[in-house]
N, C-alpha and C positions, 0 to 999 in steps of 0.2 A: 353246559348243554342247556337247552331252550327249557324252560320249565312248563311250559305249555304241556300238556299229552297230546300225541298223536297216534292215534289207531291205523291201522296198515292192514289191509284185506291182501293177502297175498295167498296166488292159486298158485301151487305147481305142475309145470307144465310137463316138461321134461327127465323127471326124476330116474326112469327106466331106464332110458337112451342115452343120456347126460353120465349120470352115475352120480353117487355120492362125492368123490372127489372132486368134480369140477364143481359143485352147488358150493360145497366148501372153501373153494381156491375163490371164489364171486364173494363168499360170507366173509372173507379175511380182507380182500380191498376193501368194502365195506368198511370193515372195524378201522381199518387204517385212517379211509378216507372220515370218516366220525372224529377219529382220535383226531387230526389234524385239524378239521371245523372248531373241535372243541377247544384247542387249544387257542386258535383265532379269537374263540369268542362271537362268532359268526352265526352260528347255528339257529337254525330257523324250522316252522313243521315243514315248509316248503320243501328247506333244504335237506332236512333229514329224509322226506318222500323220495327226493330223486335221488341218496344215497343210495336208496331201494331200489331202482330203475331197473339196475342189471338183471335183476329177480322179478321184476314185472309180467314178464312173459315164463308164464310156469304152467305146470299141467294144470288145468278142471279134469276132474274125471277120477282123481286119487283123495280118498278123504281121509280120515285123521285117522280112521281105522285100517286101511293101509299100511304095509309098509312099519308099521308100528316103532319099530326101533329107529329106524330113519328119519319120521318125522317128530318122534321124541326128539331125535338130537338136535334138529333142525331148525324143532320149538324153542328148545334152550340155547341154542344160540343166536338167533331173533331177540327171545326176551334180555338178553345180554345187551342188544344193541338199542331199546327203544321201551318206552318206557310203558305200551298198550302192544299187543298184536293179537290179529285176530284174522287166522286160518280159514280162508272158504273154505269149506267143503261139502260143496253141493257135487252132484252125477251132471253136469254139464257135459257137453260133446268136449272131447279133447279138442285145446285150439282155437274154443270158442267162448269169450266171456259174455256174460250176462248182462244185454243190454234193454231190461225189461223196464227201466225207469226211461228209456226215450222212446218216444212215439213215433219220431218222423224219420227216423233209419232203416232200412229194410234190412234183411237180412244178407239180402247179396248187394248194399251199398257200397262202392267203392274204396271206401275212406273207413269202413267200420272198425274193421279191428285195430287201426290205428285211434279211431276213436275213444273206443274200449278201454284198450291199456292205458291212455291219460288217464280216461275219469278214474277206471281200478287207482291208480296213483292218484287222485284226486287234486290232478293238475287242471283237465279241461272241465268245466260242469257242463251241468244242462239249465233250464230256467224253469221257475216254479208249474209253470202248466204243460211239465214232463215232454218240454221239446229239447231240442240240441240246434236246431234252426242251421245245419251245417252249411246255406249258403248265404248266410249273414256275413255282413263285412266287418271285419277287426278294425280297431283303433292303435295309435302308438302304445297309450296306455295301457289298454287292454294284452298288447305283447307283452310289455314292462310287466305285466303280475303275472304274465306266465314264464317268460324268462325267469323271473324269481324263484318262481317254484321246481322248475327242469333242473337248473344248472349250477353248481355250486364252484365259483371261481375266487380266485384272490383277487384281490382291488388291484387295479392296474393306473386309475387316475383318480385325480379327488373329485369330488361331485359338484356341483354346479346349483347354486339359490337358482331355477330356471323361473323367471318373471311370472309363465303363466302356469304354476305350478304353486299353489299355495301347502303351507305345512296342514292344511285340512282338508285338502284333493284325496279321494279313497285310493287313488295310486303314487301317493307321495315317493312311502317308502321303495316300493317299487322300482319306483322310476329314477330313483337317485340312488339304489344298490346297481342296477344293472348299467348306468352308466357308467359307474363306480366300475365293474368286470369290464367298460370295454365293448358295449354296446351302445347301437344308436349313433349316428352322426347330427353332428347340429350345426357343422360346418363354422363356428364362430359364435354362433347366435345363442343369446339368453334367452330362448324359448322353445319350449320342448315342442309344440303343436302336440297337446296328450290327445285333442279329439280327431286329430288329422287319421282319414281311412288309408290303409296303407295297400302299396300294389304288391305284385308278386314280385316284381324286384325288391323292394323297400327288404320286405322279410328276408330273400336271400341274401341282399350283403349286409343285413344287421347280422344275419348268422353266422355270414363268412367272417367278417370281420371280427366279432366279438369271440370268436371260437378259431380263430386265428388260422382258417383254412388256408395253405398256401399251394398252388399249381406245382405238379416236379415233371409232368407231361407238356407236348404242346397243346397250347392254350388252341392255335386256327384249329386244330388236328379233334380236338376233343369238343370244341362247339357245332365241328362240324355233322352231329349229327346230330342238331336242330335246325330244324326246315327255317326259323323266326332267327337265328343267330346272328342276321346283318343288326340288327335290332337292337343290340347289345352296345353299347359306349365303351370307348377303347379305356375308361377307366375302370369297366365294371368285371372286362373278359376274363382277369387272370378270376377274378374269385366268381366267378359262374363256372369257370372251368375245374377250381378246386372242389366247387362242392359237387360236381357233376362227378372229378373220382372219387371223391369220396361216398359215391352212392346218396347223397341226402335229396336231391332236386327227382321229384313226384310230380310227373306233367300227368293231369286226365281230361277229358278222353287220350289226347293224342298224347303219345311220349314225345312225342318231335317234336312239340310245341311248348316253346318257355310261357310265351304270352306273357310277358312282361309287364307290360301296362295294365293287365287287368288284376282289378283292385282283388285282394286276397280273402278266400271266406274262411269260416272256422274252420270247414272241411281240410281244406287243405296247410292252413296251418298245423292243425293234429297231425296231417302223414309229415308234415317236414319237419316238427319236431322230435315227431318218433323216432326218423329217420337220421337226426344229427344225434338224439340219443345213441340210435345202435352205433354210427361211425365214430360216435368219442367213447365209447365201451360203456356206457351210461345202462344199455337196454342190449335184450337179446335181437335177434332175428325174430320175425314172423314167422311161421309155421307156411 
């Protein structure tokens, strides 16, 4: 296991409604999924964070003196699996995390509590002058460290020396694990382009692809309810179509509208990756 520590703020959400049993049957894939990184060899904070994904979405509102026996047990089994944890428990509104270190969120922003639950799993940050800038544009690289830290897959291909990609680039590793899982097309080419901005297609068939979405619906039948769906390239339809069942594609304002072409902000990166969390069992549901 990574010898690094990593500290894990985790709220429970659901602990009433849920019951003890289903937080447990979440705690043992977990273990599992651990056991089998560890055996890899693989293990990373990154990856051990989004072990914890499933448990991401938990109640505020239940604090440690709650429940007492429950979250005794809940403690000891946490500390079983990671080598720091530390228990919010703050009286927050049920449903709603603590997003008092960004400034430019509202509280009824669109994209928040998908925001929320990255940074609790301290996937997405913010920037030192306590913004989150959620309609800033991502870079390839920039995806490549958070793919890193979301998704813990087994190597599928060998990685690639990519020409513009030196072994002292801040998204080296990054960029050549997630390649490694199965992500990113380079079509041939020895070069990553890590500062190219990416659109909203880009992010969806890096997701489709690397998380290996496949269509079992009609593909015409299921784009047909996006108004932009001529828009779409007969290479790109089956896996627009797969991550459309699988709940992951977050069109706003309009739901009808893929917009494809437009270049992707962080905003909306955080709702798609929350959202390919929940559809691979990674994270719960939103409230």
């Amino acid at each position: 296991m990574a010898t690094e520590k990593v500290t894990y703020e985790v709220t429970l959400r659901d602990l009433m409604s849920k019951g003890l049993t289903d937080i447990n049957a979440k705690l043992g894939a977990m273990e599992n999924k651990l056991a089998d990184v560890d055996k890899k060899g693989t293990s990373s904070a990154g990856g051990l964070k989004s072990a914890f994904a499933g448990l991401g979405t938990v109640i505020a509102g239940i604090g440690l003196g709650a429940f007492a026996k429950d979250t005794l047990f809940l403690a000891a089994k946490f500390q079983s699996l990671s080598n720091t944890i530390k228990f919010a428990s703050d009286s927050a509104t049920q449903g709603e995390l603590s997003m008092n270190w960004i400034s430019d969120i509202s509280k009824k922003y669109w994209a928040k509590e998908y925001i929320a639950e990255l940074a609790a799993m301290e996937v997405m940050e913010g920037f030192p002058d306590g913004t989150f800038r959620p309609n800033a544009p991502i870079t390839r690289a920039e995806l490549a460290a958070l793919l890193q830290k979301t998704f813990i897959k087994t190597k599928v291909r060998d990685a690639i020396n990519f020409r513009d990609v030196s072994k002292k680039y801040w998204a080296y590793d990054a960029i050549r694990e997630t390649y490694e899982m199965g992500f990113f097309t380079t079509l041939g080419s020895r070069e990553f382009n890590p500062t190219q901005k990416l659109t909203r297609l880009d992010v969806l068939i890096t997701l489709a692809k690397g998380l290996y979405y496949k269509v079992t619906g009609s593909t015409e039948k299921i784009l047909s309810a996006y108004k932009d769906a001529s828009s779409i390239r007969n290479e790109h339809r089956d896996f627009i179509a797969a991550l459309t069942e699988n709940q992951v594609i977050i069109n706003y304002p309009d739901k009808k509208l893929l917009n494809p072409k437009k270049v992707a902000t962080r905003a909306e990166i955080s709702a798609l990756l929350y959202r390919a969390m929940v559809s691979s069992g990674e994270a719960a549901e939103l409230p």
